[in-house]
C-alpha positions in Angstrom: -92.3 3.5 -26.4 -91.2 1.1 -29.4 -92.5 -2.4 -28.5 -88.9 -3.8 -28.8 -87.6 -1.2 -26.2 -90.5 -1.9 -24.1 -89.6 -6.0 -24.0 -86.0 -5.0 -23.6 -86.8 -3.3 -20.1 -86.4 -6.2 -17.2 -89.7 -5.8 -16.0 -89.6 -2.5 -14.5 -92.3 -0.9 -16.3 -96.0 -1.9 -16.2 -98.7 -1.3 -18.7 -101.9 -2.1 -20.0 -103.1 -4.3 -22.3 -104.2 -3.6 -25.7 -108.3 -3.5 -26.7 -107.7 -6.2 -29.3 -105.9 -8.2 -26.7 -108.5 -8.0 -24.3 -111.2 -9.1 -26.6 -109.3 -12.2 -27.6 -108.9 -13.2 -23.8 -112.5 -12.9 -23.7 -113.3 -14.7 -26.8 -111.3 -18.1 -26.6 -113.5 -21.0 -27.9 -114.8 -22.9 -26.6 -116.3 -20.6 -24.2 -113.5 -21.5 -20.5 -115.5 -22.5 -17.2 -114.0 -19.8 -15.8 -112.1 -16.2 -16.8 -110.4 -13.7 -15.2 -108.9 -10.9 -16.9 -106.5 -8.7 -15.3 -105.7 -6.7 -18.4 -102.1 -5.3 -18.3 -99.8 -7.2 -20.7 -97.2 -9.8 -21.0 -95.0 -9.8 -24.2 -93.7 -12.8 -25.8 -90.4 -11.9 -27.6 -87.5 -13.2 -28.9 -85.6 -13.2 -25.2 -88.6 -15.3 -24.0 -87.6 -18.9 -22.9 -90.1 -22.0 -22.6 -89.7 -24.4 -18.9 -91.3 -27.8 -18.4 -90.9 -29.4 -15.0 -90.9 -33.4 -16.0 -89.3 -34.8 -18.8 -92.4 -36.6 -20.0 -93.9 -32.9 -20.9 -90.6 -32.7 -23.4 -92.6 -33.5 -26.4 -95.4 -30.5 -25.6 -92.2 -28.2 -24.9 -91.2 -29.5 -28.2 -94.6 -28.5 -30.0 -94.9 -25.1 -28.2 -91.1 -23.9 -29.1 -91.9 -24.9 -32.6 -94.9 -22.8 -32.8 -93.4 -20.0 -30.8 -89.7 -20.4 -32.2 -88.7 -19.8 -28.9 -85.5 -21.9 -26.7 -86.6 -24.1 -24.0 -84.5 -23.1 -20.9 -84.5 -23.7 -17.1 -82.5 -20.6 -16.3 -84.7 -18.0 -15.9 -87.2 -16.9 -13.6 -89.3 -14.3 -15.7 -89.9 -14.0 -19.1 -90.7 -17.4 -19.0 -93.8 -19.5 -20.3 -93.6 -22.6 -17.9 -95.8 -26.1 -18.7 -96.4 -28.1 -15.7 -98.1 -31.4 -14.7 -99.7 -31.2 -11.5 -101.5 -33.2 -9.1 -104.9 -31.1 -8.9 -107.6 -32.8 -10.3 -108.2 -30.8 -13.5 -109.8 -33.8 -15.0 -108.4 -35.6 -17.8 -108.4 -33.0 -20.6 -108.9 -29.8 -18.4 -106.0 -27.2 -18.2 -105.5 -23.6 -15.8 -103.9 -20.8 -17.6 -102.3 -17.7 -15.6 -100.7 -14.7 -16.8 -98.8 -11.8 -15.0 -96.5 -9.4 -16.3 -93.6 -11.7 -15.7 -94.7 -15.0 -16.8 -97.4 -17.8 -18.4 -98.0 -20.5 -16.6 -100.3 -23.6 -18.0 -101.1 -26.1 -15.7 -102.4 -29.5 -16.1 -103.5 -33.1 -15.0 -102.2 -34.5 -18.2 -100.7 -34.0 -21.5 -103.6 -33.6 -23.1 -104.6 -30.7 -20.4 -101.3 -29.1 -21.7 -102.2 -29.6 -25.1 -105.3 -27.6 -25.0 -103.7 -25.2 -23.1 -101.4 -24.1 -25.3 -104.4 -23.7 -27.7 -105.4 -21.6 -25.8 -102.2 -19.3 -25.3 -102.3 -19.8 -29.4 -106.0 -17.6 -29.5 -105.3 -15.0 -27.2 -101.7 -14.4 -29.1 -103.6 -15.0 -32.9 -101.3 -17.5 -33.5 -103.5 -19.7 -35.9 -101.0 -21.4 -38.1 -98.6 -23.5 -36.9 -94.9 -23.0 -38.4 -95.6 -19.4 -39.0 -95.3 -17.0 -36.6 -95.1 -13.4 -37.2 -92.2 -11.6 -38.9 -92.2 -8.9 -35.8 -91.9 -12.1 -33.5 -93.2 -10.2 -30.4 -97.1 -11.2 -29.0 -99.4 -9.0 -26.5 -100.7 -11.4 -24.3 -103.1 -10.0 -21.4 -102.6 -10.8 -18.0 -105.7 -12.5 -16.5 -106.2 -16.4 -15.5 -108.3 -19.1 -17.5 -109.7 -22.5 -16.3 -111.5 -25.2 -18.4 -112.3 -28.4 -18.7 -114.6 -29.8 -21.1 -118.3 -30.3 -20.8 -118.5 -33.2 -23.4 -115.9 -36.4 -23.8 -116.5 -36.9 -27.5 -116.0 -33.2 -29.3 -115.7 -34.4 -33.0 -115.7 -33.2 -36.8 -116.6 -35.0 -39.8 -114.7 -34.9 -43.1 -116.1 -36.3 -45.9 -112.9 -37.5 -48.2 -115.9 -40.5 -49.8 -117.2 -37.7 -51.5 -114.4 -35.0 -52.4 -110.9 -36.8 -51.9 -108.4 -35.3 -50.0 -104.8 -35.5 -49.6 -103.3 -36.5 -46.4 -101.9 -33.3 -46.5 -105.2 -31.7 -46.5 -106.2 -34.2 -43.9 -103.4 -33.2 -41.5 -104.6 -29.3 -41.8 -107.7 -30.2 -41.2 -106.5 -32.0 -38.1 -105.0 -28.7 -36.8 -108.5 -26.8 -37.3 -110.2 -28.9 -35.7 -107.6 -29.6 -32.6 -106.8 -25.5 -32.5 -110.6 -25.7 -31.2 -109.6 -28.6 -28.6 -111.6 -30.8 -30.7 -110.7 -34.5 -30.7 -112.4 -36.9 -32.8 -112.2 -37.0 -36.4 -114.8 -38.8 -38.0 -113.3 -39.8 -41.3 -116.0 -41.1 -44.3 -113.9 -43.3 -46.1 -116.1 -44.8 -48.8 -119.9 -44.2 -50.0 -121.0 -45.0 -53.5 -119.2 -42.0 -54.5 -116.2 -43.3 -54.1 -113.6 -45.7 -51.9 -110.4 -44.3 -50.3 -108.7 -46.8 -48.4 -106.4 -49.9 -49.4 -107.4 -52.9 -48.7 -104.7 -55.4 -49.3 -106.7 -58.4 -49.7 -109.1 -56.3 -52.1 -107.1 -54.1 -53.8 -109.5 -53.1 -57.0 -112.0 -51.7 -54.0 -109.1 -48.5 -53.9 -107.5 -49.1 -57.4 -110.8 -48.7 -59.3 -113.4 -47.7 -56.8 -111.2 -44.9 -55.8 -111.2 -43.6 -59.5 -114.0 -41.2 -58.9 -115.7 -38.5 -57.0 -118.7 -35.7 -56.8 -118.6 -33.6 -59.8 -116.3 -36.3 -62.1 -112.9 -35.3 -60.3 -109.7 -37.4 -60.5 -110.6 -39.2 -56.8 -108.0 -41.0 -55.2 -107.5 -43.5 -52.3 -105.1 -43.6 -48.7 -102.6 -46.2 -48.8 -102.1 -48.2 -45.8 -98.9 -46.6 -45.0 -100.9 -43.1 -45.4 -103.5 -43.9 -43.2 -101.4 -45.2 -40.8 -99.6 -41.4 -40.9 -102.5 -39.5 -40.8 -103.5 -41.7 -37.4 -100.0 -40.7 -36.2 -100.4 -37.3 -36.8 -103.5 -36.9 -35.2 -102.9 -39.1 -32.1 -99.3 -36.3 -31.6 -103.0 -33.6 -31.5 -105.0 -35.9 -29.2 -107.5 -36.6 -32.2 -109.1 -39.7 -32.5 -109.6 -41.0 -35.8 -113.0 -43.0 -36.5 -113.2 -44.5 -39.7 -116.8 -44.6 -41.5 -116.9 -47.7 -43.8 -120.5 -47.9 -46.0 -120.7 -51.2 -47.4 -123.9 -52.7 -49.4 
């Protein structure tokens, strides 16, 4: 059957999972505490709806229904992907996904938990960029149940803008990489001999001038305050950390 017909049915029809679908549940990185997969399907489609139980969760709903382009509703019983805090210990950043035929439900101790989560959902559905989802706007998801927490509190990625500048822009991409793999520190070099990228007010020829260059004789550039200051916003809404790296003589 046609793949919109299928979704169109309410729920009377059961069937299995697709191969590629089933690799991607058993492929999310990193590498769950525990997996289960069932293997029949859930579809995510345009009659889908998005639930949270606690106000507080609104902007994860938010961030999800984004992604998804879906409504968040309370309505409905099925066809539903549901976010909920709960009281089980799942530790600080830990999250349980579980997925029938009628529903996804991600579970967690805190927002974070959610956050990752939802990364999750994003791997096993291939939805990698955020903002654009796919023109067919329906997603094989297979059925199964995922539980994680992480081994390590500091998970973190270096990018080197001292050397090659980057534009906060480029910086905020890089923060959904990373954060798509539940990572969440970003080391950021901000100045080596190569080259100085932040403004200091008090100090302003160490941007102005020793921002002026970079490896291989590029244009360079420098963050002002008001930049850096967005790209810590932007990465704290992903549960990154931002550690600044300052070389000085």
């Amino acid at each position: 059957y046609p793949l919109a017909y299928i979704c169109s049915l309410p729920f009377l029809m059961s069937f299995e999972a697709c191969d590629q679908c089933k690799r991607l549940f058993q492929s999310v990185i990193p590498k769950p505490t525990y997996s289960e997969l069932i293997g029949k399907a859930f579809i995510i489609s345009k009659a889908t709806t998005i639930h949270c139980d606690d106000e507080s969760i609104n902007p994860i709903t938010t961030y999800l229904t984004n992604i998804l382009e879906l409504e968040s509703l309370e309505k409905k019983t099925t066809n539903i992907v549901r976010l909920t805090l709960v009281a089980a210990d799942h530790g600080n950043e830990g999250y349980q996904v579980d997925i029938t035929e009628l529903q996804i439900s991600i579970k967690a101790s805190s927002l974070a938990g959610l956050f990752y989560g939802i990364q999750t959902l994003r791997q096993l559905t291939l939805i990698k960029s955020e903002g654009k989802t796919s023109k067919s706007r329906f997603w094989e998801v297979a059925t199964g149940s995922i539980e994680d927490r992480p081994e390590y509190e500091y998970r973190g990625s270096m990018l080197d803008v001292a050397r090659h500048f980057f534009s906060v822009e480029d910086v905020k991409r890089y923060i959904d990489h990373i954060s798509f793999y539940k990572m969440n520190r970003l080391h950021l070099h901000l100045s080596d001999d190569q080259g100085w990228r932040i403004e200091i007010k008090s100090w302003p020829k160490l941007a102005t001038i020793g921002g002026q260059s970079q490896v291989g004789e590029g244009k360079g550039g420098y963050y002002s305050q008001d930049q850096y200051k967005e790209i810590i916003r932007y990465a704290a809404n992903k549960f990154v950390t931002v550690i600044p790296e300052i070389d000085l003589p």
